[in-house]
N, C-alpha and C positions, 0 to 999 in steps of 0.2 A: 579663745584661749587668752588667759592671762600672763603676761613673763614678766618680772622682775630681778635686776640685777641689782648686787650690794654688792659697795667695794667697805670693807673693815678697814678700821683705823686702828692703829696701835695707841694711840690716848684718841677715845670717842670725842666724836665735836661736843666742845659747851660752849656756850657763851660767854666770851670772860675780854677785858680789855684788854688781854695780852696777845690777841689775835689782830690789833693794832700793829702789833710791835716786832711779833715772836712767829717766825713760822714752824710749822712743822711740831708746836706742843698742841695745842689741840686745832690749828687748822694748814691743810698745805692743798696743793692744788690736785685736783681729781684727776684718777688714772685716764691717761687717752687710749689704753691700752681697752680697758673697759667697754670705755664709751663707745670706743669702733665697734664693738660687736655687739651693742643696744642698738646702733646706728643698722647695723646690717639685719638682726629680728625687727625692726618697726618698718620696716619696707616690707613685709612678709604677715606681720600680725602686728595690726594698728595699738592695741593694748602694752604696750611695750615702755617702761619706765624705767629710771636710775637712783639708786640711792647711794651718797659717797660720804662715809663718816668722816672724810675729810673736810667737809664744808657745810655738815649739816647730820640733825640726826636724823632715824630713820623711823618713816610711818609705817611700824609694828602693823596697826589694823589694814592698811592698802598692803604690806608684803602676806599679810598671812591668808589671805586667801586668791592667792595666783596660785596657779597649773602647776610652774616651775619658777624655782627662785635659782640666779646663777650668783654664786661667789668669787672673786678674782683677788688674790693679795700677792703680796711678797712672802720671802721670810718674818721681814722682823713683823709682820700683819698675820700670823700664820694662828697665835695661840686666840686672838680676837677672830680671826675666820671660826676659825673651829668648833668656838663657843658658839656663833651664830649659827654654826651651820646645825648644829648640836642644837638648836633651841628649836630653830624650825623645822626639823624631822622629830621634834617630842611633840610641837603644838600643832601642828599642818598637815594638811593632808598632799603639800607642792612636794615633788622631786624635787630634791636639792643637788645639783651639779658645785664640784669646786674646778678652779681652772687656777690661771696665771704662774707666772715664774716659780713660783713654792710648788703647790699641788702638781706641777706638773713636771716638776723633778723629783719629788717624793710622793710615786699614787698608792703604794702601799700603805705609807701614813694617811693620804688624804682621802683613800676610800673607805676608811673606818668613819669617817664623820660624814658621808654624800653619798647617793644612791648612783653617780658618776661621775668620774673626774676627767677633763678633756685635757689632754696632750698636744704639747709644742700649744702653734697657735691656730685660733679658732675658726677665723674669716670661713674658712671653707667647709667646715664639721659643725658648726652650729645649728645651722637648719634641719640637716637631717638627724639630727641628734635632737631636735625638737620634735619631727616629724614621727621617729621611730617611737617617742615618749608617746605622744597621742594617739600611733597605733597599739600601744601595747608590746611592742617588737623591743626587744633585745639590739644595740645596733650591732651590725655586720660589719663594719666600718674600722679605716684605721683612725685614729687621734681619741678613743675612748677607753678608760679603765674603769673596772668596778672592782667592788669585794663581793666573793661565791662562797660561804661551809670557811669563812675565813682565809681563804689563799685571792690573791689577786688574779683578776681576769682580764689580761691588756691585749686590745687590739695592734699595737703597735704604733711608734709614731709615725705622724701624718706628713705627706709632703709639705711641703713649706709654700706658702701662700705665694703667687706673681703678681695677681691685678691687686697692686693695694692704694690704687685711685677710689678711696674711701676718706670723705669728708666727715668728722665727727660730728653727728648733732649735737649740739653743749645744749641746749633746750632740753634735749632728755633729764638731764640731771636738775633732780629736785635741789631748788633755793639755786643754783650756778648763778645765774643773773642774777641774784639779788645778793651774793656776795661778790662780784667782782670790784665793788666798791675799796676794799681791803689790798693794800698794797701788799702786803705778805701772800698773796695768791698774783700768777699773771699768767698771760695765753701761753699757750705752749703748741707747739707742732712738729708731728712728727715724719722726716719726709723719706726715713728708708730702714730697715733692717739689715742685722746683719753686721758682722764683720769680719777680717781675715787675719787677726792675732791670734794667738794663744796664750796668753796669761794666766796662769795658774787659779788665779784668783775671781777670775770673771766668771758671772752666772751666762751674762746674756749669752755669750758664743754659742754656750752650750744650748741657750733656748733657741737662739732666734738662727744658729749654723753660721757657716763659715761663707756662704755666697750672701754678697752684697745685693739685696732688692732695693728697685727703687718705686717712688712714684714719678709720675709726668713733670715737670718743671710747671706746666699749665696747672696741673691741680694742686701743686704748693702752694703756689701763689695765689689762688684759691679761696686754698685753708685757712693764708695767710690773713688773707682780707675777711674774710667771714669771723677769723680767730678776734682781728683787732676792734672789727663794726659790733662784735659780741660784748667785749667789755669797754669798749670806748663810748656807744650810745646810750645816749641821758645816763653818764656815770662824768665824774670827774676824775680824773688819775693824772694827776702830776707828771708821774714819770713813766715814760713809754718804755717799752722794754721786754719784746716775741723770744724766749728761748726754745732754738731749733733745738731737739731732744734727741735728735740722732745720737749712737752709738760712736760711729765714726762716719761722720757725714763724706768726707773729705778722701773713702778709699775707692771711687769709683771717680777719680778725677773731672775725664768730660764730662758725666751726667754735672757736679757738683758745680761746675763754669756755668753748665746751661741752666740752672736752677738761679744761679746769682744772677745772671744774664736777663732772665726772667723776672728776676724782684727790680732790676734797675729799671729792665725796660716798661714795668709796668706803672710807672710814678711811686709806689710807694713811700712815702717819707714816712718812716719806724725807726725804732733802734732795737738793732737783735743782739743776742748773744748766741754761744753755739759750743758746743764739746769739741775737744778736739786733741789729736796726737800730736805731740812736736814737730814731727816732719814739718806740716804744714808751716813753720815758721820761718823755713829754706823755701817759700814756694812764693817769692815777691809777686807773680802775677794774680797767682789765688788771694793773696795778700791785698793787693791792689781793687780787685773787685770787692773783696771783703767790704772794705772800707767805703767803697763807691755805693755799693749796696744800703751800709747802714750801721753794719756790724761793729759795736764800741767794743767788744771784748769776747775773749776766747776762754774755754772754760777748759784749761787742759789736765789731760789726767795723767799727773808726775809721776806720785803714788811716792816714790822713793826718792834720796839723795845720797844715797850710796849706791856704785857701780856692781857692787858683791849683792845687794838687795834686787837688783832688776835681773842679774843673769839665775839664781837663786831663783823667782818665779817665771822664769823666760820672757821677762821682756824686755823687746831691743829698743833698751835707750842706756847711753850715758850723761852725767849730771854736768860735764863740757855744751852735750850737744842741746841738752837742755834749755842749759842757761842762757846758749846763743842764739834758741830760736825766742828764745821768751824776748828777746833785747831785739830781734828783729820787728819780732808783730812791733814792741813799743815801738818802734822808728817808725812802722804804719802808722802809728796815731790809732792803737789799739790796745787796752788792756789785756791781764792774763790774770783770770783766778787760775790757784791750785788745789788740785785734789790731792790730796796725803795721803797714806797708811803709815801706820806707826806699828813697832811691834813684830817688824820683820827678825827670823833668826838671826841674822849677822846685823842687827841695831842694838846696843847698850843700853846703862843708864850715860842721861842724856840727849838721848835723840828728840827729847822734845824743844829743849834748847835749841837747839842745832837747825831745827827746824825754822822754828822762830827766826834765827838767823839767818836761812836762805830765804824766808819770806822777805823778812824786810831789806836785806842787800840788795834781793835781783827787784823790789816795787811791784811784789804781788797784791795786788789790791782785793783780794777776797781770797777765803781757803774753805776747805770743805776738811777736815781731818777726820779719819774715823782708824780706830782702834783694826789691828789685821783680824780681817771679817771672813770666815766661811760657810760662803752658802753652799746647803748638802749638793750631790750632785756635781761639785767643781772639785778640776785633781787636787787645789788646797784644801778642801775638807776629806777629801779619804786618805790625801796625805796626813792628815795629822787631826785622824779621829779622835787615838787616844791620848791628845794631849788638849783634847774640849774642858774644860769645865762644866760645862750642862749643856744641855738642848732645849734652853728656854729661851723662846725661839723671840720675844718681845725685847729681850737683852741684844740681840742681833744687829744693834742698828748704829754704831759706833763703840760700843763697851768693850772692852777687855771681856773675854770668852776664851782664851787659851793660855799655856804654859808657856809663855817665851823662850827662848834657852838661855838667853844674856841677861835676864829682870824676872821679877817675880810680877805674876798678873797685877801685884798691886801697885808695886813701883812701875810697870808701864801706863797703867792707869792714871796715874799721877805725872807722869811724862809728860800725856793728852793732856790733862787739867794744864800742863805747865806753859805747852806748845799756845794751847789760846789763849792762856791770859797772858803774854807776854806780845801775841800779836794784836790781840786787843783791847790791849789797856786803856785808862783814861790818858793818857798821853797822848796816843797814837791817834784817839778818836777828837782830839783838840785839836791833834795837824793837821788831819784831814781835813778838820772843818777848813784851817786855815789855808792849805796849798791845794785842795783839790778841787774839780770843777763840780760844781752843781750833783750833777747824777752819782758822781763816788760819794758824796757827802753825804748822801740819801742813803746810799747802797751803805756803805761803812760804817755810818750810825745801824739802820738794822741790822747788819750781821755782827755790830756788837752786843744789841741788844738778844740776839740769837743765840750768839757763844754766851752769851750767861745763861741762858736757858739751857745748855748742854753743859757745863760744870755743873749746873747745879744739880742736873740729874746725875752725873759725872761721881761726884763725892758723894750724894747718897749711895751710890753704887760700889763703895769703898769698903763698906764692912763687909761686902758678903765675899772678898776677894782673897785670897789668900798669898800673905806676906811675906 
């Protein structure tokens, strides 16, 4: 038997010099999400490959004659899934399966394009959902949808995976090693699911539940070494730089001490960074190991800067408690990127400014902004269906997509435009050069060359917004 998996890209990989400079236009780093479950079929059936339009395009003649082709995306990767999937039930004779955070919160939409869609996560329903393919069987099974006469037919979702002591083979993936070269791609590890918020606006709770999994601290550290020997061998890269991709690494306390406990005890000298909730920046001994560990910077997700905007989608933070854990990590001798949303009901015109301004007062040294986003399936999208703009699902990935109540979609649009270029100006990217160490210099030049890659999509996105 032959299996092959494709992860879709929202702009397919080409070959262009901007993949020097520019992440996430046409190259960013392959789902680990994926690759765990390539990893878990090539234990079972040796024929077993990866293709990720994120770093490479895909061998059309090797995909089209496997058994089963699996597809995994996001939303904003949802209308490029779908094409694919669409291509290879017109040309092939493989069952085509869709899975991941999209398909598997919308199987009604994603069983009109697949012959099955697997629900929640896979680890544990992939085998026999291979198995039941090759007998001809129907599966019996929960974590499986299909389409029957046009009405959907769900098994139901699956328990939620325990043993997730699963090392990803990066070897799977077609071209991986031969672009790690590229500093706009870096390792990544993922060491738990899960988490115990509720935010209105989060996909993953809803995918991955509300119990915190983890893995062993021994097979992180693991990951860890296998992740950096993968792109560090006969490659040169400058700058070193592991982002742990947990959710919220940091809601299962102990495990998270023995995990760091683990990366000290094991020699490692790396530099990681890490997601992370505020709290953590009242937690001077988490703090402390952070730093012993390796860890130059925290990747926390603000989202808001107003206290009416966090209770508004229930989350418990104030922009006091914020600002004072952000000023502790600093006193670790730890940076803090922030994660934004713009475009909350109770934000005006303005909040792009304003924004800008809490970056640069409190020495946020990176942002991630993105327009207020709803993936289907979260109470922000059924709260406020009908105030979408469309369901074009490639727009999804920071763009203005709804009605505001305080702006018009275009004026918040124009907000975002205002919010980056004001944080990354040519000013801002002189200072740096001038006051920051080595690794910001690096990091702050490419994310400004980044943030012009996202205005510029930014203001093409301007005409079709209504004023």
């Amino acid at each position: 038997m032959k299996i092959r998996f494709v992860e879709p890209g929202n702009r397919p990989y080409k070959k262009t010099i901007l993949n020097y400079f520019v992440y996430d236009r046409y190259i960013r780093t392959p789902s680990v999400g994926l690759n765990t479950l390539a990893t878990i079929v090539k234990k079972e059936i040796p024929d077993t490959y990866m293709y990720s339009e994120a770093i490479s395009k895909i061998d059309m003649k090797d995909v089209s004659d496997a058994d089963i082709i699996f597809l995994g995306f996001f939303t904003f990767a949802a209308i490029r899934g779908y094409e694919l999937a669409d291509y290879f039930r017109r040309n092939t004779k493989a069952t085509v399966v869709l899975g991941g955070l999209h398909p598997s919160m919308n199987a009604v939409e994603a069983a009109e394009h697949a012959d099955y869609v697997m629900l929640g996560e896979g680890d544990e329903t992939i085998l026999p959902l291979i198995r039941a393919i090759a007998e001809h069987k129907r599966p019996d099974f929960k974590g499986i949808a299909w389409s029957e006469n046009g009405e959907l037919v769900s098994m139901g979702m699956p328990e939620p995976p325990i043993n997730l002591d699963i090392i990803p083979d990066r070897k799977l993936i077609h071209n991986y090693k031969k672009m790690v070269g590229h500093l706009t791609i870096w390792p990544q590890v993922h060491a738990s699911r899960g988490c115990p918020h509720n935010c209105d606006y989060c996909a993953l709770v809803k995918h991955f539940g509300h119990r915190v999994r983890t893995r062993t601290p021994k097979n992180v550290v693991d990951d860890i070494k296998y992740s950096i020997d993968f792109f560090h061998k006969n490659r040169f890269r400058p700058v070193k730089d592991l982002w742990i991709t947990d959710d919220n690494f940091f809601a299962d306390r102990k495990w998270a001490i023995d995990v760091l406990n683990a990366i000290i005890d094991s020699g490692i000298k790396y530099r990681f960074n890490i997601q992370a909730r505020y709290e953590v920046g009242f937690d001077d001994e988490m703090l402390e190991l952070l730093k012993r560990a390796g860890f130059f910077e925290l990747d926390m997700g603000i989202e808001f800067i107003d206290d009416e905007s966090f209770a508004t989608y229930h989350k418990k933070s104030t922009v006091e408690d914020i600002e004072a854990s952000i000023k502790n990590i600093q006193k670790h001798g730890m940076s803090v990127r922030g994660l934004f949303i713009l475009g909350s009901d109770n934000q005006k015109k303005g909040c792009g400014k304003a924004l800008a301004d809490f970056v640069i007062k409190n020495h946020i040294q990176g942002t991630l902004i993105q327009c207020m986003y709803f993936v289907p399936g979260t109470p922000a999208y059924e709260n406020n269906k009908d105030r979408l703009l469309h369901e074009s699902w490639d727009k999804y990935n920071g763009n203005t997509v709804h009605r505001p109540k305080n702006m018009s979609p275009y004026e918040l649009q124009l907000e975002h435009i205002e919010a980056s270029k004001r944080i990354y100006s040519v000013k801002r990217l002189l200072k740096a050069w001038i006051s920051e160490d080595m690794v910001h210099k690096v990091l702050f030049t490419g994310e400004f060359f980044w943030h012009w890659s996202i205005r510029s999509d930014l203001k093409k996105e301007l005409k079709n917004l209504p004023r």
